[in-house]
N, C-alpha and C positions, 0 to 999 in steps of 0.2 A: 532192457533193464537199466536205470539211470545208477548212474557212475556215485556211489558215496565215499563219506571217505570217515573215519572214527578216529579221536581223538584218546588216545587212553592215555589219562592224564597221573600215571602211577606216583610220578615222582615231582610234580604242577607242571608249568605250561611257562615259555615266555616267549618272545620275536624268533631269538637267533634259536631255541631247539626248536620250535618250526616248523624253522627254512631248513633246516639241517634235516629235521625227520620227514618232509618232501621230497627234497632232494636225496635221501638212502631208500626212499620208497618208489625213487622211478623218473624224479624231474628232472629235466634236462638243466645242465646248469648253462651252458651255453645260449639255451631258449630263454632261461631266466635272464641273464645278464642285458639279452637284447630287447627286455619287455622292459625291464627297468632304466634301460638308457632313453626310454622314450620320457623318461621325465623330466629330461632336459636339464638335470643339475650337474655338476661336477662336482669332485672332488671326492668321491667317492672307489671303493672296489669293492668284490665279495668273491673270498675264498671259501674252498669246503675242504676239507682235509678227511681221509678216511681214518678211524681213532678204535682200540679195543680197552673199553671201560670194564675191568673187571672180567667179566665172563660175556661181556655184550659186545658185537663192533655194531658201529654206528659208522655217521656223519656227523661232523661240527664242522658249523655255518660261521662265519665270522666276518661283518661288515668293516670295513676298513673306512673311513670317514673324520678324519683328523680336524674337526669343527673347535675353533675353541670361540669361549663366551656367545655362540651365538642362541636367541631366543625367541619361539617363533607364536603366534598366537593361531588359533585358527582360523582366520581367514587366510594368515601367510601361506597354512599347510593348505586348505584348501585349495588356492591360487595355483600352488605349484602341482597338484593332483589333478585340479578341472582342468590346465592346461595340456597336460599330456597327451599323447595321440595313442592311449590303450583302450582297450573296448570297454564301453560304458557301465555295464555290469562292475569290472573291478575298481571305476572310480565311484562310481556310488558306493562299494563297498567299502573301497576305505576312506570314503570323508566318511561313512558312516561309524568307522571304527573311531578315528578321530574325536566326530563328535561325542560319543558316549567318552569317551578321555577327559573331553574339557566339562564337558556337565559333571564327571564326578570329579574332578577336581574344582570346577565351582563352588559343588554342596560342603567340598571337605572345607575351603577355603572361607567360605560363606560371601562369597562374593557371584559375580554373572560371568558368562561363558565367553563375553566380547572383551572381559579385564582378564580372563586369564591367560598367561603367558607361558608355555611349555617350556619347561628345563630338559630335564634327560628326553620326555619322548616326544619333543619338538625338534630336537637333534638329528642330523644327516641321518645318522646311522639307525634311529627307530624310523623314520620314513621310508627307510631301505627296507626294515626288516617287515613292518606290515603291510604295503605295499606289494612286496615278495613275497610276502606268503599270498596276498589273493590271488596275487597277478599269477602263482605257481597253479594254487588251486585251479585256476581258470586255465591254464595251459595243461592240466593233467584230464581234464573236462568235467570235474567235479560238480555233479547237479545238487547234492546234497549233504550236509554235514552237520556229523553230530561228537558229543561227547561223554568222557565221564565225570562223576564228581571232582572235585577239584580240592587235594592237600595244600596247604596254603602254608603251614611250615609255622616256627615262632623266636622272638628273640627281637633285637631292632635291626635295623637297615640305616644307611647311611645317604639322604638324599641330598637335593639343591635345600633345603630348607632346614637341612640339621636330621637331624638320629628322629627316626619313624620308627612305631612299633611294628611289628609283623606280626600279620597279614597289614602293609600299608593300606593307610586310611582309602587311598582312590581305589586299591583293589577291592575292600570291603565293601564301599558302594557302588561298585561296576557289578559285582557279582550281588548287592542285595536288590539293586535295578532291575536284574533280571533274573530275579529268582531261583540262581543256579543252585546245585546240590553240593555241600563242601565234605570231606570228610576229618574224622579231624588227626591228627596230626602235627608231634610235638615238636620235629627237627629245627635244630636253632638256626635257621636258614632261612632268608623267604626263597619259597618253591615255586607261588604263581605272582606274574610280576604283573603293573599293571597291562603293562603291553597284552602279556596274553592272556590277561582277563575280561581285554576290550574284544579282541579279536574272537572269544568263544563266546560273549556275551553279543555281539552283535551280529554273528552268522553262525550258532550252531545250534541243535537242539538236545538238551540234557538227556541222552536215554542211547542204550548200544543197539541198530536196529540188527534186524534179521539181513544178512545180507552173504554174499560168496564173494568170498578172498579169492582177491589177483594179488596183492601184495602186501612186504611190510616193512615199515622203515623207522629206524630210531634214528632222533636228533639229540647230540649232547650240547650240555650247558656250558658256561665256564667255570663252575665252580668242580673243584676234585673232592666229590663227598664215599663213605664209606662204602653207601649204597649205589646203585646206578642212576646218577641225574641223568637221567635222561625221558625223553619224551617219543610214545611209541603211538605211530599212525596205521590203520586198518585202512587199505582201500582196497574197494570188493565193488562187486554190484548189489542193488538193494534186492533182496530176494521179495518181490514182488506178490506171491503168493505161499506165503510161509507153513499155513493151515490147510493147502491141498492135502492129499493122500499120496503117501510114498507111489506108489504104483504113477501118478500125474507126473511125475518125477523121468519116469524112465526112456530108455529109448526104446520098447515093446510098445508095438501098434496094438492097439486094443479096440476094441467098440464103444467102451465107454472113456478111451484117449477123449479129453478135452472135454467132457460132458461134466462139467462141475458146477455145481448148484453153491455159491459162497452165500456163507449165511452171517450176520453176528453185523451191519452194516448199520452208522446211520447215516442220511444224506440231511447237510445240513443246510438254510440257505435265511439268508436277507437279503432287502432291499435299499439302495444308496441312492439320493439323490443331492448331496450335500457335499461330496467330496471328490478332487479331482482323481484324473483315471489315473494317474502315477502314482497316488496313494491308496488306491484300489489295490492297483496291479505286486507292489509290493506286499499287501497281506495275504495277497495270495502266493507268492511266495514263500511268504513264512507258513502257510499252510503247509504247502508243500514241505518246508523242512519237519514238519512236526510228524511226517510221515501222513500224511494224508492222501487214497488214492488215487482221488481226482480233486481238482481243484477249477472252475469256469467261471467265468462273467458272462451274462447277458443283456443286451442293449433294453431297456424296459421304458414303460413311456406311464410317468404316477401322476399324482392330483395335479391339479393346475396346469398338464401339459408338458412339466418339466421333464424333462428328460434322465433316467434314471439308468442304474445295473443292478442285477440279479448278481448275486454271489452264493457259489454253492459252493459245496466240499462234500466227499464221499471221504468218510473216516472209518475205521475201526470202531468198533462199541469201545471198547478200552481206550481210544484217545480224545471221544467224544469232548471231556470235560478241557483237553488242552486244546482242543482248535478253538471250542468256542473260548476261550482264555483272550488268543489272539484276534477271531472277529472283533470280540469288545473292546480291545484295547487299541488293534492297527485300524479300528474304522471309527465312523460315528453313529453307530448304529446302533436304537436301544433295545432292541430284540432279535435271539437269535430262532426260528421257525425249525424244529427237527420230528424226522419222522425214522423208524428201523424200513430196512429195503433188504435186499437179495438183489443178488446177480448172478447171470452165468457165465463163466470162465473158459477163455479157453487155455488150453498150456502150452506153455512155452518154455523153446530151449536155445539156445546161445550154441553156435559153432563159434570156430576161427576160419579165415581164408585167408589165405598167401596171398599176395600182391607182388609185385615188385618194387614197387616202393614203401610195403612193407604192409602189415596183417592187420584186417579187422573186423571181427565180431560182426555176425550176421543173426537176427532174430528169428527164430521158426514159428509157422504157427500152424498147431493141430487143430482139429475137431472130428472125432469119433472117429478117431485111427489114423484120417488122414489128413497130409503135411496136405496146407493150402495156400499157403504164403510161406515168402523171407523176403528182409529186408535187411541192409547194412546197417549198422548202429550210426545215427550221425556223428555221436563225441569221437568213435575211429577216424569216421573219414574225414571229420573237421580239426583233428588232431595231422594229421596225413597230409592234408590241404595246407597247413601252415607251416610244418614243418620241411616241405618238399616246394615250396611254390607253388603249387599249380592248383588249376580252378575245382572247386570242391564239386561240380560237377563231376569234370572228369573224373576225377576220386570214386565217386559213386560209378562210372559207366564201369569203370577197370574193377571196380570190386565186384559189380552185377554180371561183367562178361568172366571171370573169375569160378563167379560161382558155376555156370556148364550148364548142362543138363539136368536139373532138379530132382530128376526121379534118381539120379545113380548121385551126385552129389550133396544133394540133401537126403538122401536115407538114410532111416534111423540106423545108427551106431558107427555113420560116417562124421 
């Protein structure tokens, strides 16, 4: 089951609640601290302090970055992001956050995205804080992420350019970019800042999926309001098959264990011969966040000889209308081809296994009663592999010699 993580944005969203609601949901701050020294800057820290707001405790995250007048445009933040030596995933992620920053500070501006120059989130301490949050996400193994509406608050705010209304202007068109859900909400405060307007806008999907709680963590703000500012994170696994039958569910071996005919499916698919595979391979990642439950390219050979991909996606009938949303928009494709399918399922259930250098989630897999595989989850043992040094191979032998004897270890109610 891929690792999600849910944003409940009760109270909005900004950098430092977070890193702070990450880090009370399970991130290591020590892991964090050494993902972010790879960015090669100084003059930075990042404390957490554990905090009880009210009837809630949390974490509050708080970057320490004592910059004055400096201002940075993006390609400075780029430079210092592509230089890094973190895994490629979280630098695309965050010059992607970036980027959606300075185009809507463009549009607010009315000028182009090469003239404009970052005040507050070209600052040490916002390159810290979203940076740290992917770099977190990616260190907790987060394959998918989503959110809720987003309270945006009201009254002015006090920026580099003088008193903005609330919801500021960049935050209004980071979230009208991308179509987010707002709710509405009077507090004379701003709640979502642009920081974490960019950061839901450009890696998560509007909607709470079906998913099983590992854990939960609130991050606090700095402001001390009536209510609890703060910002509360869901990481779970995505529950995969959410409309099986209770009984698919259990650990009773049955006959008709794993015989499940899933019905309600469409498979959707185009053909690209126009656009590189890096901008392929990204929309199918955003497939993927949209909850879709496969997503493939295949090599295809169209008119003239040119060389092409196949793009498919197995969706939900119910999500039908947002994945094709995304083909139209992350590709160049003028039509999307859809047909209703069926599949057969088989079910699956998630243990734990002890290690010695510590636990992680094994998949089962039934069909009509009986267990015929398991496998280690890779985000445990690639979780495991970096936080312990050693080769994620070995991670895998020690988990599979772990597991024993299949028939007395993997039995059901074991």
């Amino acid at each position: 089951m891929a690792r999600v993580i849910y944003f409940d944005c009760f109270s909005g969203i900004s950098g430092d609640m977070a890193l702070g609601a990450l880090l009370d949901a399970g991130l290591s701050l020590e892991a964090l601290r050494e993902a972010l020294q790879r960015l090669n800057v100084d003059g930075w820290d990042l404390r957490a302090t554990r905090e009880v707001r009210g009837s809630l405790a949390g974490t509050r995250a708080h970057v320490v970055a004592p910059e004055g007048g400096v201002h940075r445009n993006l390609e400075d933040i780029c430079a210092i992001i592509g230089a890094a030596s973190l895994p490629a995933a979280v630098i695309e992620r965050s010059i992607r956050i970036f980027t959606i920053l300075a185009e809507a500070e463009a549009q607010v501006h009315g000028t182009t995205v090469d003239q404009i120059h970052f005040h507050e989130v070209g600052a040490l301490d916002a390159i810290i804080d979203i940076v740290g949050v992917v770099a977190g996400l990616d260190l907790l193994g987060v394959e998918q992420i989503f959110a809720s509406p987003l309270p945006l608050g009201a009254g002015w705010v006090r920026a580099a350019h003088g008193l903005l209304p609330v919801p500021a202007p960049a935050t209004l068109a980071i979230l009208a970019s991308a179509g987010a859900p707002v709710t509405p909400d009077e507090t004379p405060f701003e709640l979502t800042t642009p920081t974490g307007a960019a950061i839901l806008a450009a890696l998560a999907t509007f909607r709470r999926p079906p998913m099983r709680l590992r854990a939960v963590g609130y991050g606090f703000g700095a402001r001390q309001m009536e209510r609890p500012n703060a910002l509360r994170v869901w990481l779970g696994d995505l529950d995969e098959a959410p409309n099986l039958p209770v009984e698919a569910h259990t650990h009773q071996a049955s006959l008709e264990r794993g015989a499940v005919r899933e019905q309600g499916l469409v498979l959707l698919e185009t053909n690209i011969d126009d656009q590189s595979a890096e901008q392929v391979a990204y929309a199918a990642d955003r497939l993927r966040a949209t909850g879709a439950l496969d997503v493939w390219c295949t090599p295809i050979l169209m008119k003239k000889g040119r060389a092409g991909m196949l793009l498919a996606a197995l969706v939900p009938a119910d999500l039908e209308e947002l994945a094709v949303e995304v083909i139209m928009r992350e590709t160049t494709t003028l039509g999307v081809r859809r047909r209703t399918v069926e599949r057969h399922v088989c079910d699956r259930d998630v243990i734990e296994v002890a290690t010695p250098l510590g636990s992680a989630r094994v998949k089962r897999k039934w069909w009509r009663g009986e267990l015929i595989s398991a496998a280690p989850e890779y985000e445990d043992c690639a979780r495991i592999a970096r936080e312990r040094d050693v080769p994620l191979a070995a991670v895998y032998q020690m988990v599979m010699g772990r597991m024993g004897n299949a028939k007395s270890i993997l039995a059901p109610g074991n």
